[in-house]
C-alpha positions in Angstrom: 0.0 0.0 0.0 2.6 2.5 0.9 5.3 1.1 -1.5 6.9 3.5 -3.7 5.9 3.3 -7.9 9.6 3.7 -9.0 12.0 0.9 -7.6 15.4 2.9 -7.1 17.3 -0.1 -7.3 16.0 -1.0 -10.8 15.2 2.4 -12.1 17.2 1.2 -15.9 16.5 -2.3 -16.1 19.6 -3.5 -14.1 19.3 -6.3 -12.1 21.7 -6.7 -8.9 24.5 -8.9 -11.1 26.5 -6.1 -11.7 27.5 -5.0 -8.1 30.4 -2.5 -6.7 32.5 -5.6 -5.8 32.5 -6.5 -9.7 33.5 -3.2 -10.7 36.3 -3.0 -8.0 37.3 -6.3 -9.3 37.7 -5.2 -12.9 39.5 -2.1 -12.1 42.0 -4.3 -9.9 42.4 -6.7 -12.8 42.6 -4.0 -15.6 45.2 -1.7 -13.1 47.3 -5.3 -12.5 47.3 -6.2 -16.3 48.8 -2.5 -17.0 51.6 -3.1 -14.5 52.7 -6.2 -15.4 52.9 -5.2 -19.2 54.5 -1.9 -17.5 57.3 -4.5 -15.8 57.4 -6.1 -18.9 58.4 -3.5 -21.0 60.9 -2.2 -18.8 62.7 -4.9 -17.9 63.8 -6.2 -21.4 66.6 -3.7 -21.8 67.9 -4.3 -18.0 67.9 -8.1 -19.2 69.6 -6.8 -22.5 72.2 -4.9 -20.5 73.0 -7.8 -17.9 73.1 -10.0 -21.3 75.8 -7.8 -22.6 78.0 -8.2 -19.9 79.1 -11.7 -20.0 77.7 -15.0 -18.3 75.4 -15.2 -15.3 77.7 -17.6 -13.0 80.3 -17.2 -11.5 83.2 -18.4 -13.6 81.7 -19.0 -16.6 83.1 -17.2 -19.8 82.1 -14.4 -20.7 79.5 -14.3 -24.2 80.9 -13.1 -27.5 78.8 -10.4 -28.1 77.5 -9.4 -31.3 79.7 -6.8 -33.0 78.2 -3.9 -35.1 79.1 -3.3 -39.1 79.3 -0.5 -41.1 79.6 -1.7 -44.8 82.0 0.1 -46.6 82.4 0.4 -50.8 83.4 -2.9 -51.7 82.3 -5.1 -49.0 80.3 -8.5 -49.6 79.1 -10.4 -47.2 82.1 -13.0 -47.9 84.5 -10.6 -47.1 83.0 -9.8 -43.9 82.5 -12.8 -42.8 86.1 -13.5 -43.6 87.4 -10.7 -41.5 84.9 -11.5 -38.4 85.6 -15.2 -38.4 88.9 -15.1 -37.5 90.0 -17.9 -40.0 86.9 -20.2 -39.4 84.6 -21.2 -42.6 83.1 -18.1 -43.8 80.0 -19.7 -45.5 77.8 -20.7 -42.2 78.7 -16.7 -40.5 77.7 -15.3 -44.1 74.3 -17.3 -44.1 73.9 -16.2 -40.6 74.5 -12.5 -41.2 71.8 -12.2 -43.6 69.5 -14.3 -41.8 70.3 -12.2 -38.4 69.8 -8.1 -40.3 66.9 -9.8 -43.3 69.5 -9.1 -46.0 70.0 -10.4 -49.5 73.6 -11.4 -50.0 74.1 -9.1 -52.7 72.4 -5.9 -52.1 74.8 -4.1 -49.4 74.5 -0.5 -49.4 77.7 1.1 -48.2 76.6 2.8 -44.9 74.6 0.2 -43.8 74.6 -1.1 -40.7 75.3 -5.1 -40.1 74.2 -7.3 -37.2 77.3 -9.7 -36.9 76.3 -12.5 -34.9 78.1 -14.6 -32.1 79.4 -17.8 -33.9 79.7 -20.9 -31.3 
């Protein structure tokens, strides 16, 4: 008899599934996602930089790390290799030069910059 015509609690349509405690949980979830991609982001070049540095235990030796090229007039991918293999086979460093920078053997553009990668 006295009850009110307008139900506050439904005045849209909305029924009680979609409570604070959901919406507090979503933020949470959405604010914890954005840090740890945050984290993620951040800590690749301080893993980069400790990667750089040589090996993680103690007494291990340290990484060849890999060396930067700026191709000159003249150069092929042969003749770098040759120079950065330090007498080894050149053809496996060659193949993994242009697989490492995306390269095709014989389009070097003096000025460009190499990737020469660590050989084991």
């Amino acid at each position: 008899m006295f009850e009110p015509r307008v139900d506050s609690e439904h005045a849209f349509g909305q029924d009680a599934s979609m409570t604070r405690t959901r919406v507090r949980q979503r933020r949470r979830l959405t604010v914890a996602a954005l840090g740890m991609a945050v984290a993620v982001v951040l800590s690749a070049p301080v893993a980069g930089a400790l990667g750089r540095h040589g090996g993680s235990e103690p007494g291990s030796p340290p990484r060849r790390a890999e060396r930067v090229y700026v191709v000159r007039s003249g150069d092929t991918l042969w003749s770098i290799a040759e120079q950065a293999g330090e007498g080894a086979d050149p053809r496996p460093l060659v193949d993994a030069i242009a697989e490492r920078n995306g390269i095709d053997p014989g389009a070097l553009v003096p000025g460009e910059t190499l990737v020469i990668p660590r050989t084991a």
